[in-house]
N, C-alpha and C positions, 0 to 999 in steps of 0.2 A: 211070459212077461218080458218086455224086452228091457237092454241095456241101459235105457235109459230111464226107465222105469222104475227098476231095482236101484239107480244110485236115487231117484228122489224120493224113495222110503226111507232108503237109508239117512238122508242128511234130515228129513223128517221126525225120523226116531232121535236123532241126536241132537236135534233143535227140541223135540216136544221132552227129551229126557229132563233137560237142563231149566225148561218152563215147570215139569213139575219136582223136581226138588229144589227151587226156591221156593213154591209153593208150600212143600210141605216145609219148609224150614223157616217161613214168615210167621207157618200157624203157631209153630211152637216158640219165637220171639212174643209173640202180639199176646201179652196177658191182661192189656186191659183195651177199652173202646179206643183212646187217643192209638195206642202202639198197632191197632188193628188198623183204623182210619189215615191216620197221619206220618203211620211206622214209626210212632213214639217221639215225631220232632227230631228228626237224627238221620234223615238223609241226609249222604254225604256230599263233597264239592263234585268230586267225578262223575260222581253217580247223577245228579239233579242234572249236569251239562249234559251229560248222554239222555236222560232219558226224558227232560221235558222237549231235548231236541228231534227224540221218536215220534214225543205224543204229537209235537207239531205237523210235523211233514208226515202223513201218513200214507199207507197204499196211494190213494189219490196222485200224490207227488210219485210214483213209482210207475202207477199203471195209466191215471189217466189222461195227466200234464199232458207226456210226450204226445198222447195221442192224440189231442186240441192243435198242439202246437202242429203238427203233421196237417192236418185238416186248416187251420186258420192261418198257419206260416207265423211271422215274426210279430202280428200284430197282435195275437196271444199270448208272445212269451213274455209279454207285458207282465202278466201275471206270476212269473218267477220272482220279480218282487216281492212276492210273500214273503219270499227268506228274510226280507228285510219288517216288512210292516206287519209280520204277525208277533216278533219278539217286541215291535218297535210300544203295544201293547204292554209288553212286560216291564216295560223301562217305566211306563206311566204309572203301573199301579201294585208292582212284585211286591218288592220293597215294603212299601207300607203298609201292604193289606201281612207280609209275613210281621212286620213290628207288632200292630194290632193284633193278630193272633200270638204272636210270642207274650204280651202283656197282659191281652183277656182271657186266655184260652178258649180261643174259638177253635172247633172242628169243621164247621162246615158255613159257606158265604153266611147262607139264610139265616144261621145264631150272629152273626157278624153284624148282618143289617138289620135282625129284630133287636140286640143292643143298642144299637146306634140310633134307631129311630124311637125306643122306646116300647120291644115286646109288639111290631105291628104284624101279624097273622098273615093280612094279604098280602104285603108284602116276602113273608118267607113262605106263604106258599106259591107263590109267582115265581120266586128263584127255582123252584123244585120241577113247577111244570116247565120251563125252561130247559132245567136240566134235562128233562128228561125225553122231552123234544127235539134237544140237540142227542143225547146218546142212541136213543131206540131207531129212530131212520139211520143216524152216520154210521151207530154201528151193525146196523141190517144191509147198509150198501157196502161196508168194510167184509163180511160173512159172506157174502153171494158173490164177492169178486172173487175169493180167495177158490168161494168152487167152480167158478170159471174157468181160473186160471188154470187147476190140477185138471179139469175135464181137458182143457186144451192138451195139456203136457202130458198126461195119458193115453194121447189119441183117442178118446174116449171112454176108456175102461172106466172113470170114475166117472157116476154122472153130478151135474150142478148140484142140483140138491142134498143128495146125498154126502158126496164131498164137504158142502156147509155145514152140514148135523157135524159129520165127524171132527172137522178141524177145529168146529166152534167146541166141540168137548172140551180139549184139553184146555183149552183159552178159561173157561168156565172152572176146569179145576183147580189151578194152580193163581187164579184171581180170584174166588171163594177164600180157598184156603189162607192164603198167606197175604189176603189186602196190599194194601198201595205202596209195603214195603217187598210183594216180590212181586208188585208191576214194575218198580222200581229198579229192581236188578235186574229184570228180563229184559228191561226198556234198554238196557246200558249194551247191551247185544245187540240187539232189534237196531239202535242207533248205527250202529259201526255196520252189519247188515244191510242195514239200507243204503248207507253212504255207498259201500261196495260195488254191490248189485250196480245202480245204476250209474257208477263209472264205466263198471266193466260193460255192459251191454252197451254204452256210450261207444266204447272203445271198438265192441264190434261191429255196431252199423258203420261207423269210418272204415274198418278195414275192408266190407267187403263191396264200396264203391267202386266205381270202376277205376283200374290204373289209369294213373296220369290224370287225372281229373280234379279240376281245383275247385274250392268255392265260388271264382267269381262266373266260372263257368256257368257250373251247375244251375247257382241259385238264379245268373242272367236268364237262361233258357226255360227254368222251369216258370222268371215272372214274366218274359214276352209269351209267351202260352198259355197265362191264365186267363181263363173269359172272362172274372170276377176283378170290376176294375174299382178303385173309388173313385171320388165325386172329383177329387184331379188327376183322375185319368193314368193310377198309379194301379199296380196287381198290389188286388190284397196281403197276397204272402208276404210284402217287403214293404206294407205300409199301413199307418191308421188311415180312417175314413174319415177324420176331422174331428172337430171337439164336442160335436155332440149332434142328433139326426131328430128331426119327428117322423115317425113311422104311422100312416093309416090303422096298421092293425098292431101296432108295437110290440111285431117280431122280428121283420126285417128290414137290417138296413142296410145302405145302399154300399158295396164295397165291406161288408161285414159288420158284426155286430160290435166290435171294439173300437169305440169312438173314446177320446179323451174322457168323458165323463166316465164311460160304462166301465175301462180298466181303473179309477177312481174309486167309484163305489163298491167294485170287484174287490179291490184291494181292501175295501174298507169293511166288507162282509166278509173277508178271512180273516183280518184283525178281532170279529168275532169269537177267531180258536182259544186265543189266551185269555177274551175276556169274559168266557163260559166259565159256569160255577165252578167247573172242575179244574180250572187253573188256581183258582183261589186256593182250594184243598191242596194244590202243589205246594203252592206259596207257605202255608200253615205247615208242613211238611218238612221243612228244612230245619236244619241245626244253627242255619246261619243266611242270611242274606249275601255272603261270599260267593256261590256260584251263579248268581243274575247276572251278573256282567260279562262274565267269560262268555256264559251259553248263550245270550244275546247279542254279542258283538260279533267271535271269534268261532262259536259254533253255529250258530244260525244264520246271520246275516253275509259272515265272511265264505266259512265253509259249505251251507247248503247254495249259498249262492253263486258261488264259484262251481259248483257241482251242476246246479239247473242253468245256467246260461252257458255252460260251455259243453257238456255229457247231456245231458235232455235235451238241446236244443239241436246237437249231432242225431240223437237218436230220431227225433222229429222232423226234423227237416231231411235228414237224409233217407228218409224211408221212402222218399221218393224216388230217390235215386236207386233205389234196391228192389222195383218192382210194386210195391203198394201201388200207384199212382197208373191205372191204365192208360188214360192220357196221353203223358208223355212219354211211357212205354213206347204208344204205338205213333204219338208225333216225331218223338226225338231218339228214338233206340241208341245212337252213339252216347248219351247219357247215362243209361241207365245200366246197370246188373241186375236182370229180372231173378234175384235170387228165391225171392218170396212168393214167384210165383209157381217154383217147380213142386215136384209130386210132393205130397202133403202137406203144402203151404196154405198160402192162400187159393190157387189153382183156381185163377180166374173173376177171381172177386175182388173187387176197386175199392179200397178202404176210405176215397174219397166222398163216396157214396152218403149221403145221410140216411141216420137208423143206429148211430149209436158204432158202426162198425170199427169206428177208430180205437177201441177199446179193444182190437185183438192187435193192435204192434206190436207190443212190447213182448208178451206169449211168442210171437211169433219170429221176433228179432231171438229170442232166448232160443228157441227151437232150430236156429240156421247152423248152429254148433254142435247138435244135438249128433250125429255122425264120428264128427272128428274128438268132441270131448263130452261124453255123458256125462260123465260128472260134474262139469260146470253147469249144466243142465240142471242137474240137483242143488245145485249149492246157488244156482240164481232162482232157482224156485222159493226156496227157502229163504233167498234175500226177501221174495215179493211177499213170500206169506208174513214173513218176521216185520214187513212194512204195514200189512195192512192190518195184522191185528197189536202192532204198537198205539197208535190210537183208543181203539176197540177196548183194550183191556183197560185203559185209563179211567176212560167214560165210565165203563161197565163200574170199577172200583166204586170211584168218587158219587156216579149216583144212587148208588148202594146205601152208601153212608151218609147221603141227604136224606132218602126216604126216610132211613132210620131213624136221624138226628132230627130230625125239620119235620117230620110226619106222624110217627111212631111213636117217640118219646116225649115229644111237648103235649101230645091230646089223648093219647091213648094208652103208654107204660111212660108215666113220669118218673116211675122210680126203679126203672129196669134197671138191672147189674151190668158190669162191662160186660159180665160172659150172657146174660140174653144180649143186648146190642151187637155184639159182633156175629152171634148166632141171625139176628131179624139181618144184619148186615149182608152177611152171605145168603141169605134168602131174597134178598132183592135183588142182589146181582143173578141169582137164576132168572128171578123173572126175568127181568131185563133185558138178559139175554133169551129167552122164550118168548118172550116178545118180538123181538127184532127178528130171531129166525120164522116166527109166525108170517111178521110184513114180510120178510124176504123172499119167503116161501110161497104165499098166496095173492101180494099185491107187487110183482115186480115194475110194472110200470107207473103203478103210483108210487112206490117206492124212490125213483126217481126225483119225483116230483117233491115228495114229503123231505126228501135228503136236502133238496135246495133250500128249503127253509133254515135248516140245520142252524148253519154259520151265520146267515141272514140274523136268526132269533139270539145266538150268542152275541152280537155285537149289542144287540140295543142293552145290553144289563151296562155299558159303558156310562150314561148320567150317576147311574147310580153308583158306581166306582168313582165316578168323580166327586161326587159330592162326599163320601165318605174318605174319602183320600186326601181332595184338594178343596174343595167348596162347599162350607157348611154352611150356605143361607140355601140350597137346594132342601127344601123342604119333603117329609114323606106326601102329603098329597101328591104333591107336585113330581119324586119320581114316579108313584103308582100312575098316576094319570099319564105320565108321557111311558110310563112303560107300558100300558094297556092299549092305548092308542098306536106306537111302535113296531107293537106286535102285529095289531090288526093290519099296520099299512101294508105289511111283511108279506100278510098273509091276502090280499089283494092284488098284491102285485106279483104273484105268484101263480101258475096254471093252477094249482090244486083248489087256491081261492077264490080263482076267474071263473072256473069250470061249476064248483059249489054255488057261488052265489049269481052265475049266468049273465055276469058284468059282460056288455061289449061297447063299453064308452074305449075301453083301451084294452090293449095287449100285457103281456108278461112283459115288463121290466118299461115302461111308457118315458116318452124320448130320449131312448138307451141310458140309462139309470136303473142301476142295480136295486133290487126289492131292500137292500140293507139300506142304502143311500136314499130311497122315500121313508122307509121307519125310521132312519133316525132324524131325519129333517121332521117327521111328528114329532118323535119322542123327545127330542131337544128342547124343542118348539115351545111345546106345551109345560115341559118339566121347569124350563123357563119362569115361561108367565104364569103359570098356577106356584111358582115355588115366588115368585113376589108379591099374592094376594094369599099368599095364608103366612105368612112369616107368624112364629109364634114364641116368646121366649123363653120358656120354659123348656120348647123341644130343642132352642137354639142352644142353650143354657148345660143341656144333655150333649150335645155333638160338639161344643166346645171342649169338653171333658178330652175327647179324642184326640181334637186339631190342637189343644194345648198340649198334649203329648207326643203330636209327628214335630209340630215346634220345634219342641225343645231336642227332640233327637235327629232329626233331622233337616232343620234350616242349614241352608250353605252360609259360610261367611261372609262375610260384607266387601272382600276381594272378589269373591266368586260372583256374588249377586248382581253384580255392575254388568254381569255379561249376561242375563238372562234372557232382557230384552233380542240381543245377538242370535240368542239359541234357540229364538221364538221364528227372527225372520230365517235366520239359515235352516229349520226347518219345515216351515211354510214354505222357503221356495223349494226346497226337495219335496213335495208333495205336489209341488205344481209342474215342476217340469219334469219329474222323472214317472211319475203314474199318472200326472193329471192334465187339464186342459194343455198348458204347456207340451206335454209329448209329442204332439203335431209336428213340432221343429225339426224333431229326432228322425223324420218322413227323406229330408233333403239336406239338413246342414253338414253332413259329408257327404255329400255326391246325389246327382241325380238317379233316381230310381230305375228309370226305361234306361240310361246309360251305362252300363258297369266299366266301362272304360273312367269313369269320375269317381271310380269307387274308391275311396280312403282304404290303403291296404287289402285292396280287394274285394273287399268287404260290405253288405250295403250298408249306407246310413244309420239303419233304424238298428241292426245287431250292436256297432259304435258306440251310437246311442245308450242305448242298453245298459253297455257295459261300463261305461264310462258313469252312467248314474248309480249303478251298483256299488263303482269304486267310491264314488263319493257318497252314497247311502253306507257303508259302513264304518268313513270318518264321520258322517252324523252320529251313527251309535254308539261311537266310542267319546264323543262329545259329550253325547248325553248319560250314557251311562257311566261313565268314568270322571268325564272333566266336571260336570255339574251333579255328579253324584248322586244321581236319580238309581244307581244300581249297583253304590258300594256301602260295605259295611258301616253302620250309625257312629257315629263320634263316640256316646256316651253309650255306654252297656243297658241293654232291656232288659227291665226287670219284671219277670212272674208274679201277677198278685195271684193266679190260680192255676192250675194244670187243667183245667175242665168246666166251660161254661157254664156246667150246670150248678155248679156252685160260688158262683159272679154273682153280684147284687151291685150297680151303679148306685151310688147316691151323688145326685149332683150338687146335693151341701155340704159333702165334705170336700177337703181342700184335696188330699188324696185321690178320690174318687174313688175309692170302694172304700 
C-alpha cells in the first residue's frame, strides 16, 4: 500500500472514530421520540451555525461547483450565490416554523401542516413523498461520489462500488444510532472540514500556475481561444449569453446554457435545500431561534461565500491553466503548467470534453501533492468525504422520523411508545439508505437524472410555507392543487419526465428556465387562484389560531414597519441584478470582454461583478435578518402548550387555542 494510502486510512479511522461515538452517545441521550428526532429541542447556538451550514453546502459545493465552473468559466459561478439564496430561504420561514413548533410541539413538517390545515392526509403525505424524493436520489448521488472519489485516491485499489457500501456503513451507524442530535455534532466538524478542504486545494491550484502569470493574462488568452462565443460575440467563460434564449430542442443554447433567467431559477431550485421537510425538522430542533441569524448572515452568506467566489473559482478556473484544458495546452503552452497531465494524472484526457468528466478536478487537484505531502492527501480526502456525507446524514435522519411520524404512527401504531418510534425511526433510516445505495449501485445514469429533481421538488413545498407562516387566505385545496401540479411541471421538465412520457414539443429546462422556475410558476399559479375560490371560514378561523400567535410574537414595531416596503424593493432589485435578468450588465460594465487591457483591476467584468453583488447580498441578509428581525429572537417568550403533537387538540373556540 503506498504512502498515501496509509495516511487516508488513517485520517478515515479518525474521522469514522469520532462519527461513531456521537453515535453512540446520542443513543443513550435520546429517551424519548422528540430527544431522538429533534435531540430533545436543545441544539445549541454553535452547533446549529456549524452544522445546518454542512447540511447546506454539500459534497456538490466540494466536488462538483469547481468542476462546472472549470467547464462553463464565469458564467456558472453565477451559481455560487447559493451561499447567499439558500439561507436567504431560512430568513423567510426559520424563525416561525421553530415558534410554531416550540408552541405546538410539532416534530415533523407533515404534523405541522396537518394541524394547520385541519388533520388533511394528502397533504402530509405529499410532504413525505417529497421528502423522500429529495433524500433517496441526493443522497444516492452523495454515496457514489464519495466511492469515486477514494477509487480515484487509491489509484484504484478500492473499487466505486464497493468503496459506497463501506463508507455508506458507518454514515448509517452513527445516524441510526444517535438521530439528529449526533448528525448535529458530526455536522459541527464536517462544517469546519469542508470550509478547509476547499480553501486549501483553492490554494493549490494557484500555486502551482505558472510563475509570473497574472489573471489578466491568463483568463485574456484562455477567452480569445474559446470557439464558444455568445450571441455578442463574447467567449463564454467571461460572460452570460443574455437574458433568456429559445432553444429548438431546449438543450442548447447559443454561447451556454446560463442565460439571466436560467441562473434565476438555478438559484431558485437550490433555495429548495432549506425549504425541504428536512429543514423544518432543523428549525423544530433548536433550543432557541438565536443561531438563524449568525449562520445565515455570517456563516453562509458571508463565509461560504467568500470561500466559493474566491477558493472555487481559483480552483475552476485555474484548471486550465494546470493542464485540464488540452486546448490551450497545445494553442497557448506559455500559459499553462501541464501538471495534471503527467504520469498518473489525467495522462491525456481533456476534462473539457462532455461526459460528465469535469467531476475528476478536484481528485485530481488533491492528487498534485500527493508526492511532496501524503498526508494532506488524507486529510483533504476526508475534507471531501466529511462534505459529502454532511448533507447525506441530515436527509437520511429527518426522513426517518417523517416516515415514522407522518406514516407509521397516524395509520398504522397510533399509540406506539417513544421506544417503538425511535426503534421504526432507525429502521427507515436503513431503508433509506438501502435504497439510495440500490439507485446508486444499479441506475447510475438515471441516477443523475432523478438527483435533478431533488432541489427542483424541495422548492415547490415553498406556497405552502408561506401560507403557514405568512398568508392565511392560502387555502389547503389550493396548496394541494398547486403542489400537485408543481411537481408534475418538475417532473416534465426534466430528461427523466421527457424520456417517460416521450414529450418532444420541448427539451429539458424550455427557453433556459430551470424545471424549479416552470413548477413554481404552476404551483404559485394555481395555489393562487384555487386558494380564492374555495376560501372557507371555518378553515380560515383554524389558521388564524396560528397567524394570531406569530402576531403577537413576532410583528416588528411601528418604527421598524415604515421600512418594509424599502426591504421589499432593495431586495427585489438583488434578485434582479445580481442572479437575474439584470446580470447581463455585469458582461461589460467594468471593461470590455475581448479587451483585458479595460479590465477594472485586471480583472474581467463579470468576476467584479460577482463580487461586488455578493458584498451587497450579505448587507441584504443582515438587513433582513437582523434589521427587520425575520431571524432574531421573539420579543415576548414562547410558551409550550405540549412537548408532543400527539397530544395537541386545536379548538378554534377557545380563546387560548387548545
Amino acid at each position: 500500500m503506498s504512502e498515501k494510502a496509509q495516511w487516508l486510512f488513517i485520517f478515515v479511522g479518525f474521522y469514522w472514530t469520532y462519527c461513531i461515538f456521537w453515535g453512540i452517545r446520542g443513543a443513550r441521550q435520546a429517551k424519548t421520540a422528540s430527544d431522538y428526532f429533534l435531540a430533545g429541542r436543545q441544539i445549541s447556538l454553535w452547533v446549529f451555525v456549524l452544522a445546518a451550514t454542512a447540511t447546506s453546502f454539500s459534497g456538490w459545493t466540494f466536488i462538483g461547483h469547481p468542476g462546472l465552473i472549470y467547464l462553463d468559466g464565469f458564467q456558472y459561478a453565477y451559481a455560487s450565490f447559493y451561499a447567499i439564496t439558500i439561507p436567504f430561504t431560512g430568513v423567510l420561514f426559520l424563525k416561525r416554523q421553530w415558534m410554531l413548533g416550540k408552541r405546538f410541539g410539532f416534530i415533523t413538517p407533515g404534523e405541522m401542516l396537518s394541524e394547520y390545515f385541519g388533520s388533511d392526509h394528502a397533504l402530509r403525505i405529499l410532504v413525505v413523498i417529497v421528502a423522500l424524493i429529495f433524500s433517496i436520489p441526493y443522497l444516492g448521488l452523495q454515496l457514489r461520489a464519495s466511492g469515486f472519489l477514494f477509487n480515484v485516491l487509491t489509484d484504484g485499489q478500492l473499487g466505486v462500488t464497493t468503496g459506497m457500501w463501506l463508507l455508506s456503513f458507518v454514515v448509517l451507524i452513527y445516524v441510526a444510532l444517535g438521530g439528529l442530535r449526533a448528525v448535529a455534532y458530526v455536522d459541527t466538524m464536517q462544517c469546519v472540514l469542508l470550509a478547509v478542504g476547499i480553501i486549501i486545494i483553492g490554494v493549490i491550484a494557484y500555486t502551482f500556475m505558472p510563475s509570473g502569470l497574472t489573471w489578466t493574462e491568463a483568463i485574456g488568452t484562455l477567452a480569445a481561444q474559446d470557439p464558444i462565443r455568445t450571441p455578442d460575440g463574447y467567449s463564454h467563460y467571461i460572460a452570460i449569453p443574455g437574458v433568456i434564449q429559445y432553444v429548438a430542442d431546449g438543450t442548447t443554447a447559443q454561447g451556454g446554457a446560463w442565460t439571466g433567467m436560467m441562473i434565476l431559477t438555478y438559484m431558485l431550485a437550490l433555495m429548495g435545500i432549506q425549504a425541504a421537510p428536512a429543514f423544518s425538522m432543523w428549525a423544530f430542533g433548536n433550543n432557541s431561534p438565536a443561531p438563524f441569524a449568525p449562520q445565515q448572515v455570517w456563516a453562509s452568506a458571508a463565509g461560504i461565500g467568500l470561500i466559493l467566489f474566491v477558493f472555487t473559482t481559483m480552483q475552476g478556473i485555474g484548471a486550465h491553466f494546470l493542464g485540464a484544458d488540452l486546448g490551450l495546452l497545445q494553442s497557448h503552452p506559455e500559459v499553462v503548467n501541464p501538471v495534471l497531465q503527467g504520469s498518473g494524472f489525467l495522462g491525456g484526457v481533456d476534462l473539457t470534453d462532455s461526459g460528465g468528466r469535469q467531476g475528476m478536478l478536484v481528485p485530481q487537484l488533491i492528487n498534485l501533492i500527493g508526492d511532496a505531502a501524503p498526508w494532506l492527501v488524507g486529510l483533504l480526502s476526508v475534507c471531501a468525504l466529511a462534505a459529502m456525507q454532511s448533507t447525506g446524514a441530515a436527509y437520511m435522519s429527518t426522513a426517518g422520523g417523517m416516515l415514522t411520524r407522518d406514516l407509521l404512527k397516524p395509520y398504522l401504531m397510533p399509540r406506539a411508545s417513544h421506544k417503538a418510534q425511535k426503534l421504526w425511526g432507525r429502521v427507515g433510516v436503513a431503508v433509506i439508505v438501502f435504497l439510495s445505495l440500490i439507485v446508486a449501485t444499479t441506475s447510475t445514469d438515471a441516477l443523475v437524472l432523478i438527483g435533478g429533481l431533488a432541489v427542483a421538488f424541495g422548492f415547490q413545498m415553498f406556497p405552502a410555507l408561506v401560507g403557514i407562516c405568512w398568508w392565511p387566505w392560502l387555502t389547503r385545496v389550493g396548496i394541494i392543487t398547486g403542489l400537485i401540479l408543481g411537481l408534475t411541471a418538475v417532473v416534465l421538465t426534466e430528461p427523466i419526465g421527457i424520456h417517460l412520457f416521450g414529450i418532444t414539443a420541448w427539451g429539458r429546462w424550455p427557453l433556459t428556465i430551470h424545471s424549479a422556475g416552470w413548477g413554481i410558476l404552476f404551483n404559485a399559479s394555481f395555489a393562487i387562484v384555487v386558494s380564492a375560490l374555495t376560501q372557507n371560514k371555518q378553515e380560515m378561523a383554524r389558521k388564524l389560531l396560528f397567524h394570531r400567535f406569530l402576531r403577537e410574537h413576532a410583528s416588528l414595531s411601528p418604527e421598524k414597519r415604515k421600512f418594509i416596503p424599502v426591504a421589499v424593493v432593495l431586495t427585489l432589485a438583488w434578485f434582479f441584478f445580481a442572479i437575474g435578468p439584470g446580470a447581463v450588465l455585469g458582461n461589460t460594465v467594468f471593461g470590455d470582454p475581448n479587451d483585458p487591457s479595460t479590465w477594472l483591476f485586471g480583472l474581467p467584468s463579470i468576476w467584479l461583478w460577482q463580487v461586488l453583488w455578493w458584498v451587497l447580498g450579505v448587507g441584504m441578509m443582515w438587513m433582513l435578518a437582523y434589521r427587520m428581525e425575520m431571524s432574531t429572537v421573539p420579543g415576548r417568550e414562547v410558551m409550550a402548550l405540549r412537548e408532543d403533537i400527539g397530544d395537541l387538540h386545536l379548538d378554534i373556540n377557545s380563546p387560548g387555542g387548545a
